[in-house]
Structure formats: structure tokens, C-alpha cells
N, CA, C and O of each residue as an XYZ file, in Angstrom:
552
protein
N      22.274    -13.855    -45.101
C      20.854    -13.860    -44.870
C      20.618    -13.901    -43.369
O      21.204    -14.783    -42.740
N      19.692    -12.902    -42.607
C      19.622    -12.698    -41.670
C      18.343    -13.898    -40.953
O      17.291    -14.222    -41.504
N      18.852    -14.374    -39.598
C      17.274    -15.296    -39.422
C      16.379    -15.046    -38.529
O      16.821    -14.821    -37.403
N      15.333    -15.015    -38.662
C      14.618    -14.172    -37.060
C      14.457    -15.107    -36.581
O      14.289    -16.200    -37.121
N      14.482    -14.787    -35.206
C      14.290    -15.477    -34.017
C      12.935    -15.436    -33.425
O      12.519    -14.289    -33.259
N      12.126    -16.401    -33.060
C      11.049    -16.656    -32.249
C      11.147    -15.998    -30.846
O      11.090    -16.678    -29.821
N      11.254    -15.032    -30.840
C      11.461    -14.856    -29.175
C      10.333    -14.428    -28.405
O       9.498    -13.812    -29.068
N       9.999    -14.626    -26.844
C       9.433    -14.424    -26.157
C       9.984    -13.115    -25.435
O      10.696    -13.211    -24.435
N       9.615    -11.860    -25.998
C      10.083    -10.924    -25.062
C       8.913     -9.536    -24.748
O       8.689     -8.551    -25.452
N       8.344     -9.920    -23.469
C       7.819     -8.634    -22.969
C       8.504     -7.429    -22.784
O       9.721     -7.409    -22.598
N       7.669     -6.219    -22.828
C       7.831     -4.963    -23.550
C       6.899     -4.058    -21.970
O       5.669     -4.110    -21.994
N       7.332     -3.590    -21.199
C       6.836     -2.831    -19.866
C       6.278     -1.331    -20.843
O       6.972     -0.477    -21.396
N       4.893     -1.452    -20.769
C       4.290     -0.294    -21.226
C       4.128      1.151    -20.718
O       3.582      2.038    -21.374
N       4.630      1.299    -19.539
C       4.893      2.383    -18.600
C       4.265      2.131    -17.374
O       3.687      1.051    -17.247
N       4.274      3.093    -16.260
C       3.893      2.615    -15.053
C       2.514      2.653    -14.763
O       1.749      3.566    -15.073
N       2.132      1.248    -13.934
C       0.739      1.535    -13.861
C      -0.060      1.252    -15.193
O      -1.067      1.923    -15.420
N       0.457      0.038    -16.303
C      -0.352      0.403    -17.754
C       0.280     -1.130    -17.845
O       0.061     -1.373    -19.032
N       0.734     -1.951    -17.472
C       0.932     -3.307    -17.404
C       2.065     -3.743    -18.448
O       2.943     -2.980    -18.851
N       1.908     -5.152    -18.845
C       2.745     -5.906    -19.680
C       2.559     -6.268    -21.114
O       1.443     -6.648    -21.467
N       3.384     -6.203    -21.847
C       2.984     -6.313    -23.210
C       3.815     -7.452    -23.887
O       4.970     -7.388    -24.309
N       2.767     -8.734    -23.888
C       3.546     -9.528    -24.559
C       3.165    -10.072    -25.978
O       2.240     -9.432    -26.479
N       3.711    -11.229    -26.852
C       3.674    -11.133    -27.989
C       2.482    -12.065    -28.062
O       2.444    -12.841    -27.107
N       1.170    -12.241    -29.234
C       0.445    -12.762    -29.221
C       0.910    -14.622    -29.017
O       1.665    -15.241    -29.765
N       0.340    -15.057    -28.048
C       0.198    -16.267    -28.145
C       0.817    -17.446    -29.209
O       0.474    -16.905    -30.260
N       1.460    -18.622    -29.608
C       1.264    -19.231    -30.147
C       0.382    -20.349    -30.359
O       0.416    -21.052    -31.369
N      -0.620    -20.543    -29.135
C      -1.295    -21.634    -29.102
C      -2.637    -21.026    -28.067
O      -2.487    -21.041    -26.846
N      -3.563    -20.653    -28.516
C      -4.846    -21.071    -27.453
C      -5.995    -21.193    -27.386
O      -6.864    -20.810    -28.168
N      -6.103    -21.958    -26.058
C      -7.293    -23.097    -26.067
C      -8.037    -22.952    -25.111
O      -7.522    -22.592    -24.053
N      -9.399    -23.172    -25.167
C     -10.507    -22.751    -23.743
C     -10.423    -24.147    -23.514
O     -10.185    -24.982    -24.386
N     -10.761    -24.528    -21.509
C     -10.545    -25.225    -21.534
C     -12.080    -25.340    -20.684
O     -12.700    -24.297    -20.474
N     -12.604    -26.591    -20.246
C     -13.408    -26.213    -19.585
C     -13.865    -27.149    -18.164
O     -14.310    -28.295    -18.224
N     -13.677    -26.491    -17.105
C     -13.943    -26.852    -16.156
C     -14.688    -27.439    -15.628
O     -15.713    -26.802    -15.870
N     -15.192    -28.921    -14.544
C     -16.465    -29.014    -13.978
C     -16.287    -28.278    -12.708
O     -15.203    -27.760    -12.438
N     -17.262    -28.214    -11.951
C     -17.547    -28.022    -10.822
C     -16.680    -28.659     -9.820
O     -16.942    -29.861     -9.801
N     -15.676    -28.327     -8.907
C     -14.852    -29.234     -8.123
C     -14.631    -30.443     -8.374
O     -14.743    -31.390     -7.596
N     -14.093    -30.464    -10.210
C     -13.542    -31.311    -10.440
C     -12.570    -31.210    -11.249
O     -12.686    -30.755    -12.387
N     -10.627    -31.968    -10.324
C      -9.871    -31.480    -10.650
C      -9.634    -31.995    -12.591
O      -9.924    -33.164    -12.845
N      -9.241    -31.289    -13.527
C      -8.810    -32.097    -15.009
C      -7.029    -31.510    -15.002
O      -6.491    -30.572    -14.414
N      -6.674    -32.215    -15.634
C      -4.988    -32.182    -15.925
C      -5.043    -31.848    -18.201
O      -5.743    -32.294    -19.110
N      -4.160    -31.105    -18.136
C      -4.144    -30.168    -19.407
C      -2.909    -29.901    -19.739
O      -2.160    -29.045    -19.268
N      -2.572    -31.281    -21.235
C      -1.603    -31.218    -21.893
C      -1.285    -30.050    -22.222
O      -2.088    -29.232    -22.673
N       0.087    -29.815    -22.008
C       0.889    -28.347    -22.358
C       1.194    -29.200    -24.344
O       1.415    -30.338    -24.759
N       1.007    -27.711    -25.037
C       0.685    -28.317    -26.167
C       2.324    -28.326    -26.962
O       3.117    -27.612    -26.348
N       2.601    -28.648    -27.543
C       3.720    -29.255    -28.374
C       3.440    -28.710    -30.165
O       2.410    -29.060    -30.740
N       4.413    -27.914    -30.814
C       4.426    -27.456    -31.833
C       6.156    -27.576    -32.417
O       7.228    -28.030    -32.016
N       5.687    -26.964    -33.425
C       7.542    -26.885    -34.461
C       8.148    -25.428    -34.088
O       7.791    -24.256    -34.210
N       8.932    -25.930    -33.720
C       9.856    -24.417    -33.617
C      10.431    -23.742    -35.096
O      11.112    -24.325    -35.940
N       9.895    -22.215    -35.134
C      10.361    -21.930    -36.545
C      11.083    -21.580    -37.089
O      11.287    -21.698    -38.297
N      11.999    -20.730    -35.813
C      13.436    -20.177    -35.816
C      14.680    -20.749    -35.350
O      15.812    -20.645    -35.822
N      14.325    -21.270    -34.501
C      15.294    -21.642    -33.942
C      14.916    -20.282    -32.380
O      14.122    -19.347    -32.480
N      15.758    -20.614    -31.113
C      15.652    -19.545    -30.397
C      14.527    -19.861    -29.682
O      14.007    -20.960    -29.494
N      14.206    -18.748    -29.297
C      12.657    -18.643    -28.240
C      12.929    -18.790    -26.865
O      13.959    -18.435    -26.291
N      11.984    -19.312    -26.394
C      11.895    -19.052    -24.381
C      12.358    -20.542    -24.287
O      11.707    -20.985    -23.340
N      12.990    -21.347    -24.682
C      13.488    -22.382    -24.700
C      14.847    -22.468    -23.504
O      15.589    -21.487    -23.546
N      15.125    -23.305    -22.706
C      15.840    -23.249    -21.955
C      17.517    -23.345    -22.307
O      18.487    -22.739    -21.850
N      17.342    -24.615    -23.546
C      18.000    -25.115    -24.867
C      17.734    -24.664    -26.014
O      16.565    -25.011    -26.185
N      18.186    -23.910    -27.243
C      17.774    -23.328    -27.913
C      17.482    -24.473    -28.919
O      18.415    -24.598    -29.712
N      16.578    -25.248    -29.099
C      16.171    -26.077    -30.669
C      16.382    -25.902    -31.841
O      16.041    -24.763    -32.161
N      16.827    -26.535    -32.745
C      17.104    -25.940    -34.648
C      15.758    -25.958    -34.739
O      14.957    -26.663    -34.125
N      15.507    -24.836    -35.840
C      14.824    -25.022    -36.267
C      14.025    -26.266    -37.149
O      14.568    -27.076    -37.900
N      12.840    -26.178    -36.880
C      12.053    -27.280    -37.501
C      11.888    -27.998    -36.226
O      10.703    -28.311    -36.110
N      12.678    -28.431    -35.105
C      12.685    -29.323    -34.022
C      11.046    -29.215    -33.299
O      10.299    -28.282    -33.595
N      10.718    -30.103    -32.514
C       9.444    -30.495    -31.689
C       9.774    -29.647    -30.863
O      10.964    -29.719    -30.556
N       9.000    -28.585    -30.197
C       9.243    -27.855    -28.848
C       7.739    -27.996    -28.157
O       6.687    -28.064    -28.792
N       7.913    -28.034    -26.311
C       6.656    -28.399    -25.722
C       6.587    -26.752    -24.819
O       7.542    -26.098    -24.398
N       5.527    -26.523    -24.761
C       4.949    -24.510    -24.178
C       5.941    -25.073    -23.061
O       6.235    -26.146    -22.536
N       6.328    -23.550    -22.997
C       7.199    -23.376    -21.663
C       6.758    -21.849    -20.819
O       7.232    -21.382    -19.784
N       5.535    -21.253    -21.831
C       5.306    -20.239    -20.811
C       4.035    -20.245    -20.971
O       3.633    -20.395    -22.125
N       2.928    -20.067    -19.755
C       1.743    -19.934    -19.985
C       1.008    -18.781    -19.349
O       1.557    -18.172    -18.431
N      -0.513    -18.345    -19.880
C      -1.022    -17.523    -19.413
C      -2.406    -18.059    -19.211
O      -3.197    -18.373    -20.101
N      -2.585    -18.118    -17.946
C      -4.020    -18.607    -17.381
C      -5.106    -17.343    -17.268
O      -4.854    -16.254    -16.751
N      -6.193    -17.685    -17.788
C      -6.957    -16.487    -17.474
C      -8.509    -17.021    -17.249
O      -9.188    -17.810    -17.907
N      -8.807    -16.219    -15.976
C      -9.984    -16.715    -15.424
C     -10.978    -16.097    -16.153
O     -10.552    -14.974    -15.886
N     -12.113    -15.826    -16.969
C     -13.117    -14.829    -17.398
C     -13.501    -13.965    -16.290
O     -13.036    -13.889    -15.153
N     -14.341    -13.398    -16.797
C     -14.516    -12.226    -15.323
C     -16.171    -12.883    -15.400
O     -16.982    -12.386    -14.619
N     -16.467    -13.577    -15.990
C     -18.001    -14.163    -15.887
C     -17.924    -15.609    -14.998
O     -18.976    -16.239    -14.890
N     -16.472    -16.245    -14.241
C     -16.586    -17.142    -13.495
C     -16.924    -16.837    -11.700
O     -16.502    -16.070    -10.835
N     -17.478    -17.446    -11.756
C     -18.434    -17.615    -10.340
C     -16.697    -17.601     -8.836
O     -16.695    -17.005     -7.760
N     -15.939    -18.179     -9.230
C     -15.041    -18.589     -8.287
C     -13.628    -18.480     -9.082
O     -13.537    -18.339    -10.302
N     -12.150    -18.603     -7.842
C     -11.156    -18.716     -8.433
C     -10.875    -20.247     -8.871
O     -11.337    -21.215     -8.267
N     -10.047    -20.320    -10.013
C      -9.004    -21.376    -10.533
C      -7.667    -21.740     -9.948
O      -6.656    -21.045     -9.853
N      -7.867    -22.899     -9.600
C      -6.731    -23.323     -8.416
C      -5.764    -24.036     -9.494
O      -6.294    -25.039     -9.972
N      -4.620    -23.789     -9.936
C      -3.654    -24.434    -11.073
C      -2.325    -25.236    -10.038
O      -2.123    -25.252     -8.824
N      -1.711    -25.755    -11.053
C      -1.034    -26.816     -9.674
C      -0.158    -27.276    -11.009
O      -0.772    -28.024    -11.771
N       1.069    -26.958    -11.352
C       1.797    -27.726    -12.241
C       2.494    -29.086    -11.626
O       3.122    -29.605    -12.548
N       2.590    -29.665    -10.722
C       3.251    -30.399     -9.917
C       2.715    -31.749     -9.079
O       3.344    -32.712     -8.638
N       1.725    -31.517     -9.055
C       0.456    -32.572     -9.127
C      -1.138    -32.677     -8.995
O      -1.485    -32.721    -10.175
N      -1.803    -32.713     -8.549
C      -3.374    -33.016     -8.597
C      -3.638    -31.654     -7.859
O      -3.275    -31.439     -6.703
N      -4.484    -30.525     -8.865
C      -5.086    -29.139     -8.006
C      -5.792    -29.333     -6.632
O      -5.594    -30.509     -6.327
N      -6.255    -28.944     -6.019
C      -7.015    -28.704     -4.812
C      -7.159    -27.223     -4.770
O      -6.485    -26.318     -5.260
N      -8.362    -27.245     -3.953
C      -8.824    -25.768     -3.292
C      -8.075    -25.590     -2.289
O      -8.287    -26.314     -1.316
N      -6.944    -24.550     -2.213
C      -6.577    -25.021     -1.082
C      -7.630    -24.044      0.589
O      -8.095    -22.921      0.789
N      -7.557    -24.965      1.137
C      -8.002    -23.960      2.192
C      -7.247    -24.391      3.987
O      -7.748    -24.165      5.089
N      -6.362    -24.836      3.758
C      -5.359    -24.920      5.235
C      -4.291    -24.850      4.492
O      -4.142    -24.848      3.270
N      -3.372    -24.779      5.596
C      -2.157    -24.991      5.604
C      -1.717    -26.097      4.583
O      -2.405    -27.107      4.436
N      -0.144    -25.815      3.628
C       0.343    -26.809      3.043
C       1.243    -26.320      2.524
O       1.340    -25.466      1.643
N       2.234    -27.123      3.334
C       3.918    -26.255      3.220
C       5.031    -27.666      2.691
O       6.091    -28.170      3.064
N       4.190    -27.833      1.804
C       5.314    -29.069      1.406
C       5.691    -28.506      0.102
O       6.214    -29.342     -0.635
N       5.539    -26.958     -0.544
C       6.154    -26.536     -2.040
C       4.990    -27.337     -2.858
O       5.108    -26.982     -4.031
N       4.155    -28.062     -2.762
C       3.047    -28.071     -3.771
C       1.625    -27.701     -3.638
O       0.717    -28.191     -4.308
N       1.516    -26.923     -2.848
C       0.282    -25.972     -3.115
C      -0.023    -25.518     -4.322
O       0.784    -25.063     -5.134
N      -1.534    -25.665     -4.506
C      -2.001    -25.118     -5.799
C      -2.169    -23.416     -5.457
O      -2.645    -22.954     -4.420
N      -1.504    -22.430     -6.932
C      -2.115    -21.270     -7.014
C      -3.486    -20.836     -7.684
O      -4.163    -21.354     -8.572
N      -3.653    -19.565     -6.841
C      -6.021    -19.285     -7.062
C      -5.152    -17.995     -8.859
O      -4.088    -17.438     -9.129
N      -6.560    -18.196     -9.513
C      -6.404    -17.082    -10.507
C      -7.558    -16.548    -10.403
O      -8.496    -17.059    -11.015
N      -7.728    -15.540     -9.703
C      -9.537    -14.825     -9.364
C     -10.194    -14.427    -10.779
O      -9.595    -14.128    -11.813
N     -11.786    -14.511    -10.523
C     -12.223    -14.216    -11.856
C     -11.987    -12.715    -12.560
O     -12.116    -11.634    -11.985
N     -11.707    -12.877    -13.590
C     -11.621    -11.701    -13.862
C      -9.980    -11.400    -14.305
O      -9.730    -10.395    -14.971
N      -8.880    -12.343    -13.887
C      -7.786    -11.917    -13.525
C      -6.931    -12.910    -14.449
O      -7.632    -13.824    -14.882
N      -6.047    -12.942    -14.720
C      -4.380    -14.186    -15.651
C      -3.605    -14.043    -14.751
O      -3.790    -13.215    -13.858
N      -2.705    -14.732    -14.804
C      -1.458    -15.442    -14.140
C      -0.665    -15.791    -15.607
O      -1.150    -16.436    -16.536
N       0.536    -15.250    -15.557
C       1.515    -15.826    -16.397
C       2.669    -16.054    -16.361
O       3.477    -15.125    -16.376
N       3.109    -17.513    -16.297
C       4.805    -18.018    -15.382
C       5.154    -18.940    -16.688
O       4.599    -19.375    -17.697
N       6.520    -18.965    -15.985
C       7.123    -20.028    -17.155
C       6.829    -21.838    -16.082
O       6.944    -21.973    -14.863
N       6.490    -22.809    -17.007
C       6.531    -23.540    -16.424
C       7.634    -24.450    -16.163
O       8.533    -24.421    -17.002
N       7.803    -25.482    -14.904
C       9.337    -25.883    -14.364
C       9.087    -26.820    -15.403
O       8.091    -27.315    -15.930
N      10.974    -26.944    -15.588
C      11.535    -27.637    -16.411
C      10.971    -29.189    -16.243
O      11.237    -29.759    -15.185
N      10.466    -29.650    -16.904
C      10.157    -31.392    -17.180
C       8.767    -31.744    -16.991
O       8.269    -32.849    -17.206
N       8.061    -30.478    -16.479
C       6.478    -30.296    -16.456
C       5.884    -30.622    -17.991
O       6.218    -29.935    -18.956
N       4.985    -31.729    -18.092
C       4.471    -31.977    -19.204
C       3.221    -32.045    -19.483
O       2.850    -32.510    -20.561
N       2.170    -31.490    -18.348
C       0.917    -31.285    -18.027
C       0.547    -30.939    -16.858
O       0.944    -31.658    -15.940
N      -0.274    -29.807    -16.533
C      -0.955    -28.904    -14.944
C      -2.164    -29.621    -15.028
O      -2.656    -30.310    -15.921
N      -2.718    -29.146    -13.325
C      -3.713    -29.589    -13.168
C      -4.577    -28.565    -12.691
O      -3.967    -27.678    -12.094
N      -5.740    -28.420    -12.766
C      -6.656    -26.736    -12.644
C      -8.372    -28.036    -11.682
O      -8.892    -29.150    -11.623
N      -8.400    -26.579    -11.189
C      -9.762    -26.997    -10.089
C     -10.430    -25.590    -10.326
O      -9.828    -24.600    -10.742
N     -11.554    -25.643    -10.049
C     -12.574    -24.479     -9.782
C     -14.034    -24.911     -8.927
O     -14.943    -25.451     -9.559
N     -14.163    -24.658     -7.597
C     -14.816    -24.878     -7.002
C     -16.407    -24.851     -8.050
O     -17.107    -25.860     -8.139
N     -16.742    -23.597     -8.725
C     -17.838    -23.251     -9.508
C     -18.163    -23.405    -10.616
O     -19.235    -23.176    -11.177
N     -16.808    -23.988    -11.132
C     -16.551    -24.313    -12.538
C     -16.378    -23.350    -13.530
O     -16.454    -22.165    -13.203
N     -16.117    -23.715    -14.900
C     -16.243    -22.904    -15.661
C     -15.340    -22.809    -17.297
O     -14.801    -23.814    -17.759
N     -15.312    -21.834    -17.816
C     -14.167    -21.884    -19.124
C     -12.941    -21.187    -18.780
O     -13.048    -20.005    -18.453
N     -11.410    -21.910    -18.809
C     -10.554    -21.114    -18.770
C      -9.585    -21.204    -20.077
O      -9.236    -22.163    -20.766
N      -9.312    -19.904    -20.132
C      -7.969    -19.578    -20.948
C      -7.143    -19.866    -21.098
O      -6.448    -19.192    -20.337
N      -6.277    -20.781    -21.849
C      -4.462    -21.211    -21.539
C      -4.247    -20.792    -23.079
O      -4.639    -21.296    -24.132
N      -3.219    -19.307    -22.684
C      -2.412    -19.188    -23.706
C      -0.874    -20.215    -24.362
O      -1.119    -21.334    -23.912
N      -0.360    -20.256    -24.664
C       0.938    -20.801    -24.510
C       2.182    -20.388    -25.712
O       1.947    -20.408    -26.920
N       3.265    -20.090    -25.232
C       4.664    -20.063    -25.891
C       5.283    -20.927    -25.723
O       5.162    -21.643    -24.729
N       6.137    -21.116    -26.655
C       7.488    -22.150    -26.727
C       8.381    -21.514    -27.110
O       9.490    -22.030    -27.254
């Protein structure tokens, strides 16, 4: 008996025509105040195969926590989304070269990374506020 595997694997649609990945297992609008930073549990589900974007592959049935996400700004937000897996978002606007600068997701636009190993919640800012997107895989 053959077992499928959960896998996370994008599919390059040709040039110039973007990325094709597999629908989501988890997502949630989240919603922003106005320059005020919130922190956003990465969500935790059952793994069904075994396999996946897992660093460690889990048996099946095991607890697995998202390890890849896709942020997406609406194209109806006023400003960018400043995300920060590493500690408290900020806007950034000087210099800050210590490796924890927050990254902008312009409106209109996603960002999708795997997040670092032992990360168990990001933190998101938006000067204008608003609703954002977090897809997530495990």
C-alpha cells in the first residue's frame, strides 16, 4: 500500500507567470491596528502523512507547528506591513544592522518564506492598519 506524502512543493509556471503553490493548509485574516505592533501564533495542526516541509519528517498523526508562510497585504491597504519573525515589528525607517530588521509587504503584494527554525510566533506592524493574510504549511 502506497502512502502519500503531504508535501510542500512549488511548481514554476513559466517565465514571467510566477509560482504555483499548493493550496494552503491553514488561513486566517488577521487584523491590524494602526501603528500597533500584534504578535501571531503560527498555527499548529496534525500531520497526515507523514513528510512535508518539515525539517524532521513527523509520523504521521504527530503535532506539527507552520513552517512556511504567505503574508499578503490586500491591495485595499493604505500602507506596507512590516513582519519581523524575531522580535517586536517596527516601521523601519533608519538604519538597523543588527540581523533583526523588520521586512515591508506593500499593498497589494505577499511575501512567502519558510520560517527559522524555533520561531513560534511573528510580529506584524502597519503604519495605516488594516486586514492581513497569513497563509500557512506544515
Amino acid at each position: 500500500m502506497a502512502a502519500a506524502v503531504n508535501r510542500f512543493a512549488p511548481a514554476v509556471r513559466g517565465e514571467g507567470k510566477g509560482l504555483v503553490v499548493p493550496m494552503a493548509q491553514w488561513i486566517d485574516a488577521f487584523l491590524l491596528a494602526a501603528a500597533t505592533a500584534r504578535t501571531y501564533t503560527l498555527p499548529t495542526g496534525t500531520n497526515p502523512a507523514g513528510g512535508g516541509s518539515q525539517a524532521v519528517n513527523p509520523p504521521p498523526g504527530a503535532t506539527v507547528t507552520a513552517t512556511i508562510l504567505r503574508i499578503s497585504n490586500p491591495i485595499t491597504a493604505t500602507g506596507a506591513v512590516w513582519v519581523n519573525p524575531q522580535t517586536t515589528a517596527v516601521a523601519e525607517v533608519a538604519d538597523k544592522l543588527t540581523g533583526l530588521a523588520a521586512f515591508p509587504v506593500a499593498p497589494g503584494e505577499h511575501f512567502l518564506f519558510q520560517v527559522p527554525v524555533g520561531v513560534a510566533s511573528i510580529s506584524m506592524i502597519s503604519t495605516a492598519g488594516g486586514i492581513v493574510i497569513i497563509e500557512a504549511w506544515w
